[in-house]
ZAMARGU-4260 file (C-alpha; in steps of 0.2 Angstrom, whole numbers, plus 5000, padded with zeros to 4 digits):
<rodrens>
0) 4884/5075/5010 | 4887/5089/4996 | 4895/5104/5005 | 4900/5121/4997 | 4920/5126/4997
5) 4917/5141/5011 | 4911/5126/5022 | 4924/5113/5019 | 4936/5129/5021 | 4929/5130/5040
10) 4930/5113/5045 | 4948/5106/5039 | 4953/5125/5049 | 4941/5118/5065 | 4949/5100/5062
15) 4966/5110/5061 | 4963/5120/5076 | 4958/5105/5086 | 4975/5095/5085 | 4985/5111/5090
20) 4974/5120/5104 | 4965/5110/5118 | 4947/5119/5113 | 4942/5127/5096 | 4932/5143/5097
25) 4927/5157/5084 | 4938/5168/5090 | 4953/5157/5085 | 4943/5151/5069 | 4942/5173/5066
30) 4962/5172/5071 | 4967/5158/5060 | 4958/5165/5044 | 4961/5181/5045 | 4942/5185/5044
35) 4932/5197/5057 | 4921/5186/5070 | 4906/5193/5064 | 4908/5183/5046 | 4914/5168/5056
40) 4895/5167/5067 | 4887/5166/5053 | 4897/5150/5046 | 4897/5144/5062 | 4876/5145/5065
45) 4875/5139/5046 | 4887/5124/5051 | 4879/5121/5066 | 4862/5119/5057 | 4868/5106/5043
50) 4875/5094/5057 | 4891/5099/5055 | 4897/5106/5070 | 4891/5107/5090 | 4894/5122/5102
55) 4892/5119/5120 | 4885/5133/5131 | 4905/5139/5134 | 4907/5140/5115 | 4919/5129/5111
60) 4916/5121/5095 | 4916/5103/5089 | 4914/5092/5072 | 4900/5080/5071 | 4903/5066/5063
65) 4899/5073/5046 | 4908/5086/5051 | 4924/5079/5056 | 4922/5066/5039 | 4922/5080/5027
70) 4936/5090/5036 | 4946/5075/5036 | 4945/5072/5015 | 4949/5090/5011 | 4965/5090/5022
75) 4969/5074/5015 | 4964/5080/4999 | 4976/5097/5002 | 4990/5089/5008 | 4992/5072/4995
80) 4989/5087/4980 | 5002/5098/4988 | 5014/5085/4989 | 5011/5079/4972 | 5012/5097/4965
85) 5029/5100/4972 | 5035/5085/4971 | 5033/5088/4952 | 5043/5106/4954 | 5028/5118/4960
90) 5035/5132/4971 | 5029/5125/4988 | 5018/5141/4991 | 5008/5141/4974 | 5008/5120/4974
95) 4998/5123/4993 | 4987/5139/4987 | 4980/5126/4969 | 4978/5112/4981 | 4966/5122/4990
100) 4957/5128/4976 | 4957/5110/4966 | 4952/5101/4981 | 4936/5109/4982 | 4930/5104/4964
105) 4939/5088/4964 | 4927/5072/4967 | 4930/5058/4977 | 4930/5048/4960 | 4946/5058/4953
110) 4954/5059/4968 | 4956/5042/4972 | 4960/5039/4954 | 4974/5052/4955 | 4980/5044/4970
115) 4981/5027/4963 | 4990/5035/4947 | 5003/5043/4956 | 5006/5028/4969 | 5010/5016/4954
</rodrens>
């Protein structure tokens, strides 16, 4: 399912959020980002709509299974490039900051090419 990088930013901070705090809710999302809670409705109501997320009636959130699929690739795609990139001598802090910007534009294809290059 083709996603856009604002949404894929939103669901690895959900999945994220969901392994540190008991429930996820847009307040924390708002928190975690740095972004005011209005903006993080809106994603929320536009995630909510593609399948991605659920909101029961207390509003806690929770990834579908689309949504928790996607979230799950770009963290794994953040964290493997990171590595990579400081593993080769990239300040640690830039190395994270590209790895969020390639992992959005990266496909599946390359990735797992990379991954196989770098494991040899």
């Amino acid at each position: 399912m083709k996603t856009n990088e604002s949404a894929e930013n939103y669901l690895e901070t959900i999945f994220l959020l969901s392994k540190r705090l008991p429930v996820v809710r847009s307040v924390d999302i708002a928190n975690e980002l740095n972004f005011k809670k209005s903006s993080i409705s809106v994603a929320m109501k536009h995630l909510r709509e593609n399948g991605h997320i659920t909101v029961n009636e207390s509003g806690f959130i929770y990834l579908t299974e689309t949504g928790l699929d996607i979230a799950e690739k770009t963290y794994e795609k953040h964290e493997f490039l990171t590595n990579w990139l400081t593993d080769i001598g990239v300040d640690p802090q830039v190395a994270s900051t590209d790895a969020c910007k390639i992992e959005h534009v990266l496909s599946a294809e390359s990735f797992e090419a990379i991954k196989k290059y770098v494991r040899k």
